[in-house]
N, CA, C and O atoms as a GROMACS GRO file, in nm:
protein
  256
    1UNK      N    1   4.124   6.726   3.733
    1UNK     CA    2   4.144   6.850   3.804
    1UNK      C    3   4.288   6.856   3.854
    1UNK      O    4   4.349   6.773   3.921
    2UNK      N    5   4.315   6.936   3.822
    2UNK     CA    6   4.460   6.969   3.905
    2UNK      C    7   4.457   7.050   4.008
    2UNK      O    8   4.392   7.154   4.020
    3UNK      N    9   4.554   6.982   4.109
    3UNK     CA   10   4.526   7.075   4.245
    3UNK      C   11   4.645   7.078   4.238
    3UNK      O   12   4.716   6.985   4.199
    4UNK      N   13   4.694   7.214   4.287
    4UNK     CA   14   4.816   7.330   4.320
    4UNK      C   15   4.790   7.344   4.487
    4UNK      O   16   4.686   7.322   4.550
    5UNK      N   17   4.900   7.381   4.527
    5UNK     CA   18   4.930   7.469   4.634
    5UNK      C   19   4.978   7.605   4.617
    5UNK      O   20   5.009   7.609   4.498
    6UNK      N   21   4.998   7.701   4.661
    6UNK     CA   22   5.046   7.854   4.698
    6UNK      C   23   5.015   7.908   4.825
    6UNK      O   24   4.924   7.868   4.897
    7UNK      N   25   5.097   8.001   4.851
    7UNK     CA   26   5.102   8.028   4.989
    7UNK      C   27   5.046   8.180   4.996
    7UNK      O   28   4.995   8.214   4.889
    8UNK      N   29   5.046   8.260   5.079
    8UNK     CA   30   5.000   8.393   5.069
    8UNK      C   31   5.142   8.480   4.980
    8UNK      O   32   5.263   8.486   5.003
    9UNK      N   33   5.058   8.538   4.875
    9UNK     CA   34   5.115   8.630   4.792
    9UNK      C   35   5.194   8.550   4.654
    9UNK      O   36   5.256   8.613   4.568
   10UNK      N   37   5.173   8.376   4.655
   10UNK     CA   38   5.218   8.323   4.543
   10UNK      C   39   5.091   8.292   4.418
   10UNK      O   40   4.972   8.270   4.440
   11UNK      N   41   5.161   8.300   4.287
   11UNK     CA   42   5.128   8.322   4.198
   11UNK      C   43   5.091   8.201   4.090
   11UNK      O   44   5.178   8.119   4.059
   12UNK      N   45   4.964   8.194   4.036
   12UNK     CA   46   4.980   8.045   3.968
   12UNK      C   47   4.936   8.137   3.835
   12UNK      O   48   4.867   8.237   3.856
   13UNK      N   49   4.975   8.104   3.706
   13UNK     CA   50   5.015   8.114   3.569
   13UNK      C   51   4.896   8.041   3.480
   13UNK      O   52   4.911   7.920   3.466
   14UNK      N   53   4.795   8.094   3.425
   14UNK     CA   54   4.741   7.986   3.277
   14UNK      C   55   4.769   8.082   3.142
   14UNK      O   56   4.743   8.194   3.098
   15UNK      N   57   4.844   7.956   3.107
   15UNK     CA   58   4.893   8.043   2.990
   15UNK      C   59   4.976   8.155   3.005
   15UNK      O   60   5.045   8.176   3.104
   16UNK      N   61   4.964   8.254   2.868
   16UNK     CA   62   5.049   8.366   2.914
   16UNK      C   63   4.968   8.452   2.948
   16UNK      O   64   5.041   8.542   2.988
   17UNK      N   65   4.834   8.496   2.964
   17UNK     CA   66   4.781   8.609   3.007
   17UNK      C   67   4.701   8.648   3.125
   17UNK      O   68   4.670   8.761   3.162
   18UNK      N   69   4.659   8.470   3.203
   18UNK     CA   70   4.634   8.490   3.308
   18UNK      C   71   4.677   8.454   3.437
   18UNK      O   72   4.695   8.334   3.462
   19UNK      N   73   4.700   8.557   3.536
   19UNK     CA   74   4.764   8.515   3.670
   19UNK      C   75   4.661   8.522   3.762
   19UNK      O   76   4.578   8.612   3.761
   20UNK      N   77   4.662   8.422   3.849
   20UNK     CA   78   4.565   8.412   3.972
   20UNK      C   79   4.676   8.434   4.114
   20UNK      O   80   4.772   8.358   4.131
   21UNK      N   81   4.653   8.514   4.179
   21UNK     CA   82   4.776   8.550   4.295
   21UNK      C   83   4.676   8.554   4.428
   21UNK      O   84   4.570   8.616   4.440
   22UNK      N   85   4.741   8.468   4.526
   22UNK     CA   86   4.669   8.466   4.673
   22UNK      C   87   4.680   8.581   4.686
   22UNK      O   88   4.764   8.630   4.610
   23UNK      N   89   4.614   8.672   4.775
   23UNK     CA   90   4.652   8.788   4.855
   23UNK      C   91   4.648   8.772   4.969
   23UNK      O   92   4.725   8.816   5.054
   24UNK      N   93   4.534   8.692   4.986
   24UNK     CA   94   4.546   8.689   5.198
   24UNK      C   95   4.438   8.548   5.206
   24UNK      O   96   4.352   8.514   5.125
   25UNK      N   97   4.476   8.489   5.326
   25UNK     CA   98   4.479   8.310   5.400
   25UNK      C   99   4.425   8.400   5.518
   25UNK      O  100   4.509   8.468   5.578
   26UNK      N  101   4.266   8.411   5.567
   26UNK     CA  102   4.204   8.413   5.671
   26UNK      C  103   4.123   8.299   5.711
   26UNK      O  104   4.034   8.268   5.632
   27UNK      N  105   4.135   8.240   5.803
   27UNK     CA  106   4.031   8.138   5.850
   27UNK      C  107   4.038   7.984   5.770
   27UNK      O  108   4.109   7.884   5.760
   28UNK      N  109   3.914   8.042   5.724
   28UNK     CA  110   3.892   7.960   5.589
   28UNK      C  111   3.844   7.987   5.449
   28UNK      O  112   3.804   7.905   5.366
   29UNK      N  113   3.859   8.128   5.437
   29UNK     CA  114   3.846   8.214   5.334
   29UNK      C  115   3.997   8.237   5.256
   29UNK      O  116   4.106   8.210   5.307
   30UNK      N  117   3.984   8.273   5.166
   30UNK     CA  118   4.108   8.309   5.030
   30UNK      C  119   4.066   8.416   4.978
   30UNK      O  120   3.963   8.412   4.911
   31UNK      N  121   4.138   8.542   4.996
   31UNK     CA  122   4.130   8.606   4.916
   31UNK      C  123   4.207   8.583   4.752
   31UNK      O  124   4.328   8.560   4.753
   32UNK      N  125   4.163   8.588   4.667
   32UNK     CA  126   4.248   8.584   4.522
   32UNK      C  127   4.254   8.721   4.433
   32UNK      O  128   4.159   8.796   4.414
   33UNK      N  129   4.361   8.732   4.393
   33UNK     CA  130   4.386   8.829   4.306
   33UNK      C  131   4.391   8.797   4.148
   33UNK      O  132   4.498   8.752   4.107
   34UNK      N  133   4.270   8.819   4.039
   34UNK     CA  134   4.270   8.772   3.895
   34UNK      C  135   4.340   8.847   3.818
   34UNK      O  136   4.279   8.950   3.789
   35UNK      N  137   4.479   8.836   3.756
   35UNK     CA  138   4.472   8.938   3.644
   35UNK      C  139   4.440   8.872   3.504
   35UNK      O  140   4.510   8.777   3.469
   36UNK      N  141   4.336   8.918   3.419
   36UNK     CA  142   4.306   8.846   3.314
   36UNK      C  143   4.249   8.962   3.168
   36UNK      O  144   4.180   9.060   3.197
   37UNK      N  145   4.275   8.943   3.065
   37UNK     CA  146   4.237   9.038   2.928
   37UNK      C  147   4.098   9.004   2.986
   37UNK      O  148   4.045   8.907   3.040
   38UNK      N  149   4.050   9.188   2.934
   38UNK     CA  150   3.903   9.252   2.930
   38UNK      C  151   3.820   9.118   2.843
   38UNK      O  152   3.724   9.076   2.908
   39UNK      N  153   3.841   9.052   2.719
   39UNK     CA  154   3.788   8.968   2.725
   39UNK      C  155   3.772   8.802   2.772
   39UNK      O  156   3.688   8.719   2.737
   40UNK      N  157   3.847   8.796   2.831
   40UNK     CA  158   3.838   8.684   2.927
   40UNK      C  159   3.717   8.699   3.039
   40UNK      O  160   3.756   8.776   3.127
   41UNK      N  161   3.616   8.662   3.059
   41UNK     CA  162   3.485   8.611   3.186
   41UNK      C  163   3.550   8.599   3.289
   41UNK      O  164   3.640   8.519   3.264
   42UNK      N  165   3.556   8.642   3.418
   42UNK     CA  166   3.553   8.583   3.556
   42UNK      C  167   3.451   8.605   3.593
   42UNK      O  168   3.395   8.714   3.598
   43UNK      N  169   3.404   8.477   3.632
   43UNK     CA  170   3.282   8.507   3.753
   43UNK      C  171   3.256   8.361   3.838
   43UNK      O  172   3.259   8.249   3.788
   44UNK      N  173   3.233   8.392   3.978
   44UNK     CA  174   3.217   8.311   4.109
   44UNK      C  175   3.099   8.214   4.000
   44UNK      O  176   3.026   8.253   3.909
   45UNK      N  177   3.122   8.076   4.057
   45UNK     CA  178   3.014   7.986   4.010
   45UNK      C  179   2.900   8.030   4.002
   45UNK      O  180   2.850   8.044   3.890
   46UNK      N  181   2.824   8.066   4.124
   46UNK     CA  182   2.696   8.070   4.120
   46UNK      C  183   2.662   8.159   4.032
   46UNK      O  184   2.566   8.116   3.968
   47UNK      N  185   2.709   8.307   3.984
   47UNK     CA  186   2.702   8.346   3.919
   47UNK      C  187   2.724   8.352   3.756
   47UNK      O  188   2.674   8.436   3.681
   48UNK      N  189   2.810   8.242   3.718
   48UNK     CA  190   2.805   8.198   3.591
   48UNK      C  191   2.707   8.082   3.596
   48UNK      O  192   2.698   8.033   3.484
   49UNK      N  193   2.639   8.028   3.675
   49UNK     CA  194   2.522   7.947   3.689
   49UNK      C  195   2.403   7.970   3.692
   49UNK      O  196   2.316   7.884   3.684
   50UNK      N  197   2.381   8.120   3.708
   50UNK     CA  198   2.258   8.214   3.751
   50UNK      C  199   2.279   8.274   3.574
   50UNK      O  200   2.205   8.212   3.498
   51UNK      N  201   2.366   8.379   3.505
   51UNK     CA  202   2.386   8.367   3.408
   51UNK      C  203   2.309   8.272   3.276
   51UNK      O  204   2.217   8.295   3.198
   52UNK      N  205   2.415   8.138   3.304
   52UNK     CA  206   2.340   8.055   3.178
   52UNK      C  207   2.232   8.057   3.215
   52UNK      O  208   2.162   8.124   3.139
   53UNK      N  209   2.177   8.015   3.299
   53UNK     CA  210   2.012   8.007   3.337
   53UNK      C  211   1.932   8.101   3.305
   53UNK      O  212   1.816   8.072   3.274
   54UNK      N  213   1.964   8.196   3.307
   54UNK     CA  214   1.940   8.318   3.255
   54UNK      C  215   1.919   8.338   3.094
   54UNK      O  216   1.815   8.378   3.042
   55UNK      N  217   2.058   8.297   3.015
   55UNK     CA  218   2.041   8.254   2.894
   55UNK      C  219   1.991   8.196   2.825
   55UNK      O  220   1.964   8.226   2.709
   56UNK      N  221   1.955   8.055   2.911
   56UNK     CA  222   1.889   7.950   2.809
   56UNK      C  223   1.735   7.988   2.891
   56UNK      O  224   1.658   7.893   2.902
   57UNK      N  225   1.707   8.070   2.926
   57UNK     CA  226   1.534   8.150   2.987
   57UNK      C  227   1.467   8.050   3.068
   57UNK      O  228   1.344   8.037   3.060
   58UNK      N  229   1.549   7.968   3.156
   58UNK     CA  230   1.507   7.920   3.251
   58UNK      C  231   1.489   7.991   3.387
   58UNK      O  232   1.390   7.958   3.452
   59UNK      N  233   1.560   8.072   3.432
   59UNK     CA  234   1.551   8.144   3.508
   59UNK      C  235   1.671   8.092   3.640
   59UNK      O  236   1.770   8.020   3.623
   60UNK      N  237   1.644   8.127   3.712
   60UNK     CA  238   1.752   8.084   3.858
   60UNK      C  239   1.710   8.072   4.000
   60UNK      O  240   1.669   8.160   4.076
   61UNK      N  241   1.740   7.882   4.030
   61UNK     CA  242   1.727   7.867   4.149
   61UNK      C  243   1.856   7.840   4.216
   61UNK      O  244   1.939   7.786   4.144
   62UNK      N  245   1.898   7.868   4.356
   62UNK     CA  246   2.007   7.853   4.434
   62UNK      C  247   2.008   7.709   4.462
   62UNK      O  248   1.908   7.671   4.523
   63UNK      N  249   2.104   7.610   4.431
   63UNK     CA  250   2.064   7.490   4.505
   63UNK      C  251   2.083   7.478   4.655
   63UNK      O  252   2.176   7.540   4.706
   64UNK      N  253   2.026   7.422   4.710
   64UNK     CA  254   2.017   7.367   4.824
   64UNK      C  255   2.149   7.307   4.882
   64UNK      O  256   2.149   7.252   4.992
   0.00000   0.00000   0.00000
């Protein structure tokens, strides 16, 4: 895993088409800003976890 730093309003780079940009440092929350091609996936874990589960017709539990 690689861990980065950025500060509010800095910008981290994958590749050439996607930028991930802080927007705002509250508390202990992050807001992030994704820019990424229509086919590129974003989605919060649980939700690409709820998803496959979904896919492979298991269905979806929240873990604990």
């Amino acid at each position: 895993m690689l861990i980065l730093t950025r500060k509010n309003g800095e910008t981290i780079r994958i590749g050439e088409s996607i930028a991930i940009t802080v927007l705002e440092i509250k508390g202990t929350q992050i807001r992030l800003g994704i820019d990424a091609p229509r086919d590129v996936i974003v989605d919060r874990e649980e939700v690409a976890l709820r998803k496959k589960a979904e896919r492979d017709g298991m269905g979806y539990r929240a873990q604990a």
